[in-house]
C-alpha positions as CSV (number, residue, x, y, z in Angstrom):
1,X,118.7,100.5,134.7
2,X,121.7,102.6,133.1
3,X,123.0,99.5,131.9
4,X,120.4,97.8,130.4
5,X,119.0,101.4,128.6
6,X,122.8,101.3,127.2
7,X,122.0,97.4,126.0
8,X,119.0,98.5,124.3
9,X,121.0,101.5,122.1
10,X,123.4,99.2,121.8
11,X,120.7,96.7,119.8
12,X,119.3,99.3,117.9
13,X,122.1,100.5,116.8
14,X,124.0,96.9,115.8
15,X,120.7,96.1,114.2
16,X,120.5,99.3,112.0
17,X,124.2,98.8,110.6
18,X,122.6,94.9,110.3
19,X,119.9,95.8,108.1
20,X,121.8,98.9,106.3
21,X,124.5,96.6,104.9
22,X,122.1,93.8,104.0
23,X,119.7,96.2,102.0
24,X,121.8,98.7,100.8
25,X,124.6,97.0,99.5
26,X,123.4,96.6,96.2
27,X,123.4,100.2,95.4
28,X,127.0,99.9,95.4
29,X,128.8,100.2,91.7
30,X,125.3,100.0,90.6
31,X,125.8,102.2,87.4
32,X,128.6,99.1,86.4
33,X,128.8,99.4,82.6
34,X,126.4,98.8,80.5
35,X,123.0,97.3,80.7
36,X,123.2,93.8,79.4
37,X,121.9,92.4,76.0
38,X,118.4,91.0,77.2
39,X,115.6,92.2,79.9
40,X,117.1,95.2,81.5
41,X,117.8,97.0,78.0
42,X,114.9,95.8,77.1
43,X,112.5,98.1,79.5
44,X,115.2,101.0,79.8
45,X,114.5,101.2,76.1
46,X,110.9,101.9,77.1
47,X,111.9,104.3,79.4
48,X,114.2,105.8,77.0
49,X,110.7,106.3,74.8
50,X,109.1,107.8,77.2
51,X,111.8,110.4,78.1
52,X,112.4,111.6,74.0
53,X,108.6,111.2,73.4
54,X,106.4,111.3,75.8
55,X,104.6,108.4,75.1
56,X,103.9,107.7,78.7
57,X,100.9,105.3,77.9
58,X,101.8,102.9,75.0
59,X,105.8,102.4,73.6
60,X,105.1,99.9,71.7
61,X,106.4,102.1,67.9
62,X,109.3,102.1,69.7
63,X,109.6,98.8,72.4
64,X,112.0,96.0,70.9
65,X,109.4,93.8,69.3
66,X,106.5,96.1,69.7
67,X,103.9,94.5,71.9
68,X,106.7,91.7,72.5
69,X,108.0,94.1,75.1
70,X,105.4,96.9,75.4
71,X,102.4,94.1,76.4
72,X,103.6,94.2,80.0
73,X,102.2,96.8,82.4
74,X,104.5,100.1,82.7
75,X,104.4,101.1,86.2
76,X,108.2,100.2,86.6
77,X,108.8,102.1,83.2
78,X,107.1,104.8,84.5
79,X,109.1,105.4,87.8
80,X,112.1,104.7,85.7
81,X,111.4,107.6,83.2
82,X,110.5,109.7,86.0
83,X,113.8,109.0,87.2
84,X,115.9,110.0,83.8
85,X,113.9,113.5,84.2
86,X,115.4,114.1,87.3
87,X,118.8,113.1,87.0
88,X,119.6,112.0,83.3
89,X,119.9,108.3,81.7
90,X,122.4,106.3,83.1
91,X,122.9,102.3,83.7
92,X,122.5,103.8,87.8
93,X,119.2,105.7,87.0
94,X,117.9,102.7,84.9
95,X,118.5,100.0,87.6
96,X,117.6,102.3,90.5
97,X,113.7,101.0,91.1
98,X,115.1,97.1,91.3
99,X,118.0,98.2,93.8
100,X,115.1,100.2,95.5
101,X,112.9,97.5,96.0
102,X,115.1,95.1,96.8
103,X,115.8,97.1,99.7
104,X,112.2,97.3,100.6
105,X,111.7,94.3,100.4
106,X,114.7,93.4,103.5
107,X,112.6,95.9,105.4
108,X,109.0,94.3,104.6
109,X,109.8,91.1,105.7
110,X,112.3,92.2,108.9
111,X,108.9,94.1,110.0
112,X,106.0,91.2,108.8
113,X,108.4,88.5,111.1
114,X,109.2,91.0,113.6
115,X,105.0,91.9,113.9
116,X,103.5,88.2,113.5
117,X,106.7,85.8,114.6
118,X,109.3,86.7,116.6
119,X,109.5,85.0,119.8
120,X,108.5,87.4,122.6
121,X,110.0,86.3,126.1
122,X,113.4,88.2,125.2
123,X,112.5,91.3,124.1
124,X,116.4,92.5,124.6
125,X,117.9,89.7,122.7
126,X,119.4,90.1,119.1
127,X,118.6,86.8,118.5
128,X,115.3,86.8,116.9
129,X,114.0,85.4,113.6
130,X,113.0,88.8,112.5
131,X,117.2,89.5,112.9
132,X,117.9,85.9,111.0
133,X,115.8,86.9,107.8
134,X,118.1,89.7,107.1
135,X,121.3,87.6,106.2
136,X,118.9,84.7,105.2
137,X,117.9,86.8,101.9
138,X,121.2,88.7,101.9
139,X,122.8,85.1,101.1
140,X,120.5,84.5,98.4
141,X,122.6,85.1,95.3
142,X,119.4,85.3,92.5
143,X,118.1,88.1,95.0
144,X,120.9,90.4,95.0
145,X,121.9,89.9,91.4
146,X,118.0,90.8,90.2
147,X,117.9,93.5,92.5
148,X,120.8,95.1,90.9
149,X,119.4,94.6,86.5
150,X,116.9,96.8,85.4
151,X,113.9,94.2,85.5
152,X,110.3,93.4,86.8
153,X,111.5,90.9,88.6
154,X,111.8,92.1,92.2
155,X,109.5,95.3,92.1
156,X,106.4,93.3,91.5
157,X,107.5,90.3,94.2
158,X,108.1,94.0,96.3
159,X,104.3,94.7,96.1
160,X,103.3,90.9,96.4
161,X,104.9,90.9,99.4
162,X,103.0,94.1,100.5
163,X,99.5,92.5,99.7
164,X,100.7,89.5,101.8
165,X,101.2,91.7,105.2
166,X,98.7,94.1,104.3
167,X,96.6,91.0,104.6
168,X,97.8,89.4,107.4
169,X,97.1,93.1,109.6
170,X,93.5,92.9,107.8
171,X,93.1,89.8,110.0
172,X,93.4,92.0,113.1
173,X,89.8,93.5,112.0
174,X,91.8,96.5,110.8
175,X,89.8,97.1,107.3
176,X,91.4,99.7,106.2
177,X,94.6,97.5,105.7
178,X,92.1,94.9,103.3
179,X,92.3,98.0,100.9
180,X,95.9,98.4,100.9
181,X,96.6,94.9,100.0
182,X,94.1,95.5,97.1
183,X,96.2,98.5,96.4
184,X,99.3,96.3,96.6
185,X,98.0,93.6,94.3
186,X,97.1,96.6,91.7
187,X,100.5,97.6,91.4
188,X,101.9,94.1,90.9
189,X,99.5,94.1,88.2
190,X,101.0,97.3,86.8
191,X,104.7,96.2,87.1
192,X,104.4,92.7,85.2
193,X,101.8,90.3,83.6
194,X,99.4,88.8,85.3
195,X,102.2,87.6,87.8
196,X,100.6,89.8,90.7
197,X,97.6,87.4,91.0
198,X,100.2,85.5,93.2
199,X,98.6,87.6,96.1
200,X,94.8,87.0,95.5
201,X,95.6,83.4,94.9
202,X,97.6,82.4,98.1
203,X,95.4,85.0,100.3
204,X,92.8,83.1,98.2
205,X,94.0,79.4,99.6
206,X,94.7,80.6,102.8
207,X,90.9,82.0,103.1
208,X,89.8,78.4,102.3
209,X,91.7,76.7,104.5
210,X,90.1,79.2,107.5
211,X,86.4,78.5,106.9
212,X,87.4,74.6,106.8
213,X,88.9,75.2,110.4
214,X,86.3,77.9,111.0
215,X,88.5,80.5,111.9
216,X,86.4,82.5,109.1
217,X,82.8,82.5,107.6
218,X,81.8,82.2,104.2
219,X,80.9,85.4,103.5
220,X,83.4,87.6,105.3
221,X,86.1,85.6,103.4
222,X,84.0,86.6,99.9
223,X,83.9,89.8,101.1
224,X,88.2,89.9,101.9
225,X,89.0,87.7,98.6
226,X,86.7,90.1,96.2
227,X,87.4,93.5,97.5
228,X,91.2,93.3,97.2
229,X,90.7,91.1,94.0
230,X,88.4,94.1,92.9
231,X,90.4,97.1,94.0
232,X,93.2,95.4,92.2
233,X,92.1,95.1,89.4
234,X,90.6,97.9,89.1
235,X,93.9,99.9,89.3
236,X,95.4,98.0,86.3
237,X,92.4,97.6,84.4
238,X,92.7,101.3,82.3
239,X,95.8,100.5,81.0
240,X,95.0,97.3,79.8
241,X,91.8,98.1,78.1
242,X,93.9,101.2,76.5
243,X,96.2,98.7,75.1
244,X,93.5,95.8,74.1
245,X,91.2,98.7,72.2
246,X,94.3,100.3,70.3
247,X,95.6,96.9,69.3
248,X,93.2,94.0,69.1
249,X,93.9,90.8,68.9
250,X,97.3,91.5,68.4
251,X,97.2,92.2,71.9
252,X,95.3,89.7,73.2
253,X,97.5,87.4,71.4
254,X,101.1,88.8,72.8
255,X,99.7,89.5,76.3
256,X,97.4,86.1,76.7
257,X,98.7,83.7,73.9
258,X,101.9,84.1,73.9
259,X,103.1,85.6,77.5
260,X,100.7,83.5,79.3
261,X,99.0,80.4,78.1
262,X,102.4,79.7,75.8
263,X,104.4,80.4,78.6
264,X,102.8,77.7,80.6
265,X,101.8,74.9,78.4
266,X,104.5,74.5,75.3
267,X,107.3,76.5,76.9
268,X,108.4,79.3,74.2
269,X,112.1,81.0,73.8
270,X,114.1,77.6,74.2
271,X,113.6,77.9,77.9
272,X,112.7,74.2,78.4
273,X,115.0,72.7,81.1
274,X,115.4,69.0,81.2
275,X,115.1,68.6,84.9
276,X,111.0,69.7,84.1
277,X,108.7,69.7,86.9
278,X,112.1,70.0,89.4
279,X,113.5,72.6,87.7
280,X,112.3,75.2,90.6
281,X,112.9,72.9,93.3
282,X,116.6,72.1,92.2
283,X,116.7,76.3,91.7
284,X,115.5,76.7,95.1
285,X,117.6,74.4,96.9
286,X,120.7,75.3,94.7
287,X,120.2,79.5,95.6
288,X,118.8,78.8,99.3
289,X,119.2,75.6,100.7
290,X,117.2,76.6,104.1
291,X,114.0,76.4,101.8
292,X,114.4,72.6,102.5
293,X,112.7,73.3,106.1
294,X,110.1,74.5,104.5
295,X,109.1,70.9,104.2
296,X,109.7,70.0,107.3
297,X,107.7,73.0,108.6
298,X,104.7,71.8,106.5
299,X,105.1,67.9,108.3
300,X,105.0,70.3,111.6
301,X,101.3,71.9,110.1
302,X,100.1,69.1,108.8
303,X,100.5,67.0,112.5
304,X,99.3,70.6,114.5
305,X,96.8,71.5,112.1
306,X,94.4,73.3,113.9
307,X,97.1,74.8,116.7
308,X,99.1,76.2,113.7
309,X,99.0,80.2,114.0
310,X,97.0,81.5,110.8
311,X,99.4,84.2,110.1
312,X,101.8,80.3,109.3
313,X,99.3,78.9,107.1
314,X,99.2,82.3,105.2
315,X,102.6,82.2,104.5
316,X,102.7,78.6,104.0
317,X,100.1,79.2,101.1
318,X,102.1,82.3,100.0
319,X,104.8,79.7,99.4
320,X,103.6,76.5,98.1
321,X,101.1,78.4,95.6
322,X,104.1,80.3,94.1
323,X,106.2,77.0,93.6
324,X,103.9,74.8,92.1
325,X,102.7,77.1,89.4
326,X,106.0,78.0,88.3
327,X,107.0,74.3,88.7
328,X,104.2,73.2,86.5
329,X,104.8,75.5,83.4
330,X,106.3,74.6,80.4
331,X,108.6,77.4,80.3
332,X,111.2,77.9,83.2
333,X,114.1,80.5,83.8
334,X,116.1,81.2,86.9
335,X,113.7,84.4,87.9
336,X,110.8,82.1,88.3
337,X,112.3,80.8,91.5
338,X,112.3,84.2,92.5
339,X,108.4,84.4,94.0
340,X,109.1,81.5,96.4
341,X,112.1,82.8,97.8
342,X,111.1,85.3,100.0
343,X,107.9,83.0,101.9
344,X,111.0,80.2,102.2
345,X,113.1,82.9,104.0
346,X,110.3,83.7,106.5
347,X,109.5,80.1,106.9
348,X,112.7,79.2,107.3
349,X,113.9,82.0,110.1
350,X,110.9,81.1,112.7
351,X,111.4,77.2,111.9
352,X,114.7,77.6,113.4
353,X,113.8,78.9,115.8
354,X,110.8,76.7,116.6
355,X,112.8,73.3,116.7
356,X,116.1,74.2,119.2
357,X,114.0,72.8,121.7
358,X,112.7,69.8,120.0
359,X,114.7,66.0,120.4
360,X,114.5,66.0,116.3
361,X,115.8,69.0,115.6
362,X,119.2,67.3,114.2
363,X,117.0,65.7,111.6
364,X,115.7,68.7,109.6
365,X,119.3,70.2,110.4
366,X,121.0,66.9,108.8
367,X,119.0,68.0,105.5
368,X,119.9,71.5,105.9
369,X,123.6,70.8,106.0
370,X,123.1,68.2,103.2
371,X,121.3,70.9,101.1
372,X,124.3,73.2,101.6
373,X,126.6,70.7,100.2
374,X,124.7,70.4,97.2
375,X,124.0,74.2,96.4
376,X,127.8,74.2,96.8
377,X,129.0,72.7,93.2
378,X,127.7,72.7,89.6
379,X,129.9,69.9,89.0
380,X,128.5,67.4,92.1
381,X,125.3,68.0,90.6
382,X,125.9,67.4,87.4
383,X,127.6,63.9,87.7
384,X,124.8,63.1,89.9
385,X,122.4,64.0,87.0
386,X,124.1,61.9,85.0
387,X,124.1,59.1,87.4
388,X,120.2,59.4,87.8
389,X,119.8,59.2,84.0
390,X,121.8,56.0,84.0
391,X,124.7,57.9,82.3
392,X,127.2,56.0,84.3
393,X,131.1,56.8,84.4
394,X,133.8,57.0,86.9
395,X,132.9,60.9,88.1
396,X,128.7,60.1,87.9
397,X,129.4,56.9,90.3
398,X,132.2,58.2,92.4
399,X,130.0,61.4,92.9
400,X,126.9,59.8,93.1
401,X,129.0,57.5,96.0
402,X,130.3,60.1,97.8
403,X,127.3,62.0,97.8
404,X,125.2,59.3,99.5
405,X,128.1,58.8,101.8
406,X,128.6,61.9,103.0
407,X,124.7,62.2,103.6
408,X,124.6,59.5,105.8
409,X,128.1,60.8,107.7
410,X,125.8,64.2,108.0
411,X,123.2,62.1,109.6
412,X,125.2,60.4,112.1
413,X,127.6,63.5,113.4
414,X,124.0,65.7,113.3
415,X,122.0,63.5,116.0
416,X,125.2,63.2,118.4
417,X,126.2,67.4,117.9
418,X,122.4,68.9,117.6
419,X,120.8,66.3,120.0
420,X,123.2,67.3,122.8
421,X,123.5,70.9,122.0
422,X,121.8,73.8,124.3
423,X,119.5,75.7,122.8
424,X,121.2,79.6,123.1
425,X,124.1,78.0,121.8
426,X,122.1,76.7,118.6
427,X,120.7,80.0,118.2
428,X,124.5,81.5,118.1
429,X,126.0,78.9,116.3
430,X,122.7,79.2,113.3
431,X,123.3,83.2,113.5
432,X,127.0,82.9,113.1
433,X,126.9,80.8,110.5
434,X,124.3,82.5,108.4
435,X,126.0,86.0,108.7
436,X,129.2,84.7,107.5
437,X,127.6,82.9,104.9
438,X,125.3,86.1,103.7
439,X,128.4,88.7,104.1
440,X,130.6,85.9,101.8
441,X,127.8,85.8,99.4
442,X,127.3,89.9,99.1
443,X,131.3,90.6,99.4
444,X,131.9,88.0,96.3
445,X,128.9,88.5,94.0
446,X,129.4,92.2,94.3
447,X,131.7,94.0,95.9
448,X,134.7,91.8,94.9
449,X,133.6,91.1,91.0
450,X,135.3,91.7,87.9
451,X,132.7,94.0,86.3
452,X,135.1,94.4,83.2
453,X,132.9,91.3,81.9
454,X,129.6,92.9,81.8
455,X,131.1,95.6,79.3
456,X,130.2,94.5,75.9
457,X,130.8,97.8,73.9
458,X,127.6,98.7,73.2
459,X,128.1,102.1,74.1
460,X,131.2,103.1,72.1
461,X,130.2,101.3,69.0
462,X,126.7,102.7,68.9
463,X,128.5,106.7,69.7
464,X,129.9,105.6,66.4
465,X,126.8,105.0,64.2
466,X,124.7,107.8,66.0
467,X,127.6,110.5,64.9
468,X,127.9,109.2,61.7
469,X,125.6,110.1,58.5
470,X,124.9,106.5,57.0
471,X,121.8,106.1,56.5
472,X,121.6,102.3,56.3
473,X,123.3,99.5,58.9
474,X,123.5,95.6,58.8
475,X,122.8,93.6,61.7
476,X,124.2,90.3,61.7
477,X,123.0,88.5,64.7
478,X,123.7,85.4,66.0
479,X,121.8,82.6,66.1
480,X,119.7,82.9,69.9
481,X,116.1,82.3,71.4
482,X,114.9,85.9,70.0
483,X,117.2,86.5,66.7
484,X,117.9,90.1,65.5
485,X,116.2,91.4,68.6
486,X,118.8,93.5,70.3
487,X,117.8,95.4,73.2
488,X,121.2,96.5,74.1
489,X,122.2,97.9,70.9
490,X,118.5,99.7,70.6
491,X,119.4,101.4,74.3
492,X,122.5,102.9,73.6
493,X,121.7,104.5,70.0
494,X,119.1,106.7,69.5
495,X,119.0,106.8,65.7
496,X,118.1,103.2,66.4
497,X,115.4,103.6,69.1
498,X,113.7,106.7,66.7
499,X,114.1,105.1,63.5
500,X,116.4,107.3,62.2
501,X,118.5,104.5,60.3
502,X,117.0,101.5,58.1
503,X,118.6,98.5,60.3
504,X,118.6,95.3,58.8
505,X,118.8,92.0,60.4
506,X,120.1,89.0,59.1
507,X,121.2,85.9,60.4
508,X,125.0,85.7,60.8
509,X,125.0,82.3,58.5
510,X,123.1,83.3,55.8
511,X,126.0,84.4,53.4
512,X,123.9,84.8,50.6
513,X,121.4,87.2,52.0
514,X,124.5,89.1,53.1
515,X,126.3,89.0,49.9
516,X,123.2,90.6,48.4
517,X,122.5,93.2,50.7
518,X,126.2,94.2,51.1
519,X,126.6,94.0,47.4
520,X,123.7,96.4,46.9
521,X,124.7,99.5,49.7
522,X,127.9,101.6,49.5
523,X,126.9,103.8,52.2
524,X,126.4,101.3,55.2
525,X,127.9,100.2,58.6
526,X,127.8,96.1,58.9
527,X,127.8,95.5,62.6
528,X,128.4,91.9,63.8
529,X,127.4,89.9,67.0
530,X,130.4,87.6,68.4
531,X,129.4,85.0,70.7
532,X,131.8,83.2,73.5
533,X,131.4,80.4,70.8
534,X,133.5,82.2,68.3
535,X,136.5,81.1,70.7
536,X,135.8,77.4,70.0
537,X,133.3,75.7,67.0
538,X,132.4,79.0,65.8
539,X,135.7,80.2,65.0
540,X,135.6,79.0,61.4
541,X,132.2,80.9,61.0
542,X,133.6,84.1,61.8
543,X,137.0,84.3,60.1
544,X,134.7,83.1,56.9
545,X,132.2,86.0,57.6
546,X,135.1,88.7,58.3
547,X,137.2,87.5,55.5
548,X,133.4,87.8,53.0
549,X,132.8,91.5,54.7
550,X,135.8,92.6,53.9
551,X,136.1,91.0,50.4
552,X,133.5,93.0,49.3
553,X,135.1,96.2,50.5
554,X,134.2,96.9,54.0
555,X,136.6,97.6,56.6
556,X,136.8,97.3,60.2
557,X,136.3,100.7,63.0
558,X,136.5,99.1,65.5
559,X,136.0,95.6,67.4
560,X,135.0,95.0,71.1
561,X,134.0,92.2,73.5
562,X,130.5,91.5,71.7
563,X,130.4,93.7,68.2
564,X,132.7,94.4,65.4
565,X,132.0,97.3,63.2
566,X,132.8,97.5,59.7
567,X,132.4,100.6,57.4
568,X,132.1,100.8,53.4
């Protein structure tokens, strides 16, 4: 008795330092300097807004790009501000809420797989797939790294993921939980456009999938899908009626036009990829290669369809609603893998655990492995690329050789080691591998980076024009997806984020508009954007543009990784 009661506290506590490292690592060196050019200055300057003026409703006079940045919901803005009352500004107090809920979101789904999946004859065993899911997502580099910028990103997949197992304990005739998905799909709503509707529409799916197999009638599944739809929206709706009666159609064309219907049918900000429709799929695999069981857990569904568990087909739903609306728009970045990743990680965990038993299992494993090996190199997959697009050279055919080569050696070596192999000792060998992998992934990405690239400057060169009494400063940007819009720069000065200074933006090639204006100003900073470029075939542009600023009597303060400033 003694000795299993001293098992049991041993568990708990090898599983709390387990879930500890794997949630809270990314608080570490979280304040690393300074908050990069794009997204994460971007809403800290809305926070920034709220904590000089008090414009806790609408930021938009002074959001980079107005509605551009102040159309989507402010929840995360708000906790954020909140947040800079309490203990200051700071790059740790602006990217807290990500780190936060990336945190969470270890815990959510360690609970939702430990509730509705984990096997139960061993209830003593570490070996579970509730225990698996915590490395799975640890190794998952996108995760981490958005959970450590100041963005929407992994707050609102935080309260997607809350509607989802609100949801599933709904099922269990508890009511009170259908509300509290509702509530969960609300604040999605609140923390980014329209992208919490991820909930109602995979909750939406799965409901129709249950009165085909009449596991649910008709009208209790209108009554699930329109309360939380309803309670939902309810919570966001003030906000955005606040928004759409102060500004219009301006509004309805930033939000709707441009952030939505843009977004998914002409692709805007350059963010067209060539791979198109595979984009996500390549993302996926390349970021988490066990999201390739995913399809062999659907073959599984499709050939047990009416044996397979609802609380599967939920997830299931969760997961392939996510990936084919983010495969299907236009535009595509990195963080719209982001949605699918965490239903792959739960699917994933209890399909391993599901097949040790099964004569096949070396199959879906042979894939697995094969997935791993091409996640593992840019360069593999781009000289396959090539190879595919009939680009054909020595590295596309050699790779594109070896590639099929080593597939088929995976095949063979798989059926003869995973055919033979006892199931505990599959379980160990999958958990072994999968903690070394997520510990390599956490220790390299974060705890063993050179942080000395993400400092641009920003900071000392805007101390510079704040303490200063021009009145008038030059901006000449580079030539990117949104010219002249700066978030970084607005962040880190406030004469910039209150106006205080007439900035003027002009393209970093247009000599002549920059002759004019710096021919026309005595009192003035000139503040130029470098790119990596500058190193290579825009080196010539800049030693032109430095050698014109200072022809016309401007002189350099002071030059760092992305600015040079110039003085009259």
């Amino acid at each position: 008795m003694w000795q299993n009661l001293n098992k049991k506290r041993l568990n708990y506590f090898l599983l709390s330092l387990f879930l500890l490292f794997f949630s809270l690592h990314r608080f570490y060196n979280l304040g690393f300097k300074e908050l990069q050019m794009w997204d994460e200055s971007l809403y800290g300057v809305r926070a920034k807004s709220i904590y000089y003026f008090n414009d806790w409703v609408d930021q938009t006079k002074h959001a980079v790009g107005g509605l551009y940045s102040s159309s989507h919901p402010p929840l995360f803005i708000w906790f954020t501000s909140l947040f800079y009352k309490i203990f200051g500004i700071s790059e740790f107090t602006t990217r807290f809420f990500s780190a936060l809920f990336g945190s969470l979101t270890v815990f959510l789904i360690f609970i939702l797989i430990r509730k509705f999946f984990d096997i139960k004859t061993d209830n003593s065993s570490l070996l579970k797939p509730s225990i698996l899911s915590i490395p799975l997502l640890g190794s998952i580099y996108l995760f981490n790294f958005y959970s450590r910028q100041a963005q929407l990103d992994i707050p609102y997949i935080f309260f997607v993921s809350l509607s989802i197992y609100f949801y599933l304990l709904a099922l269990e005739r508890r009511e009170i939980f259908l509300i509290l998905s509702g509530i969960s799909f609300g604040l999605a709503l609140m923390t980014k456009i329209i992208v919490g509707f991820f909930a109602p529409i995979s909750i939406g799916i799965f409901i129709l999938i249950a009165i085909f197999k009449k596991e649910m009638d008709l009208k209790k599944g209108i009554i699930h899908l329109s309360t939380l739809t309803s309670i939902g929206i309810l919570i966001a709706l003030p906000w955005h009626l606040y928004m759409l009666k102060t500004y219009g159609d301006d509004f309805i064309n930033t939000f709707f036009k441009f952030h939505i219907i843009e977004r998914l049918s002409r692709g805007v900000e350059e963010n067209i990829p060539e791979l198109g429709f595979f984009y996500i799929l390549n993302q996926l695999i390349v970021q988490f290669p066990p999201v390739i069981l995913v399809f062999f857990d659907l073959l599984k569904i499709l050939k047990n369809f009416k044996s397979t568990q609802k609380e599967k087909i939920l997830i299931h739903t969760w997961f392939w609603s996510t990936f084919l609306i983010t495969s299907i728009s236009k535009t595509k970045i990195p963080t719209y893998a982001l949605p699918s990743l965490v239903p792959a990680v739960i699917i994933s965990s209890t399909f391993l655990f599901e097949i040790e038993n099964e004569s096949k299992k070396w199959l879906p494993l042979s894939f697995l492995l094969t997935a791993i090996v091409w996640s593992s190199s840019q360069d593999l997959r781009d000289a396959i690329k090539n190879f595919i697009k009939f680009n054909f050279n020595l590295t596309s055919m050699t790779s594109a050789l070896g590639f099929l080569l080593g597939f088929l050696t995976i095949l063979v070596i798989s059926k003869k080691l995973f055919s033979e192999i006892q199931p505990q000792k599959l379980r160990r060998l999958i958990f072994t591998f999968t903690i070394l992998i997520g510990t390599f992934v956490v220790l390299k990405t974060e705890f063993f980076l050179d942080y000395s690239r993400y400092y641009d400057g920003a900071e000392k060169v805007c101390q510079i024009i704040d303490s200063s009494k021009c009145d008038t400063l030059f901006y000449l940007h580079t030539k990117h997806s949104t010219e002249g819009m700066n978030p970084q720069l607005t962040f880190y000065s406030y004469r910039k984020l209150s106006h205080s200074i007439v900035w003027i933006e002009i393209p970093r090639e247009d000599f002549k508009r920059i002759s004019k204006f710096l021919s026309s100003t005595s009192n003035a900073f000139v503040l130029v954007e470098k790119t990596a470029k500058d190193k290579t075939e825009k080196r010539a542009e800049l030693n032109n543009l430095k050698f014109k600023i200072e022809s016309m009597n401007y002189k350099p303060i002071i030059e760092v990784r992305r600015y040079i400033l110039y003085k009259f």
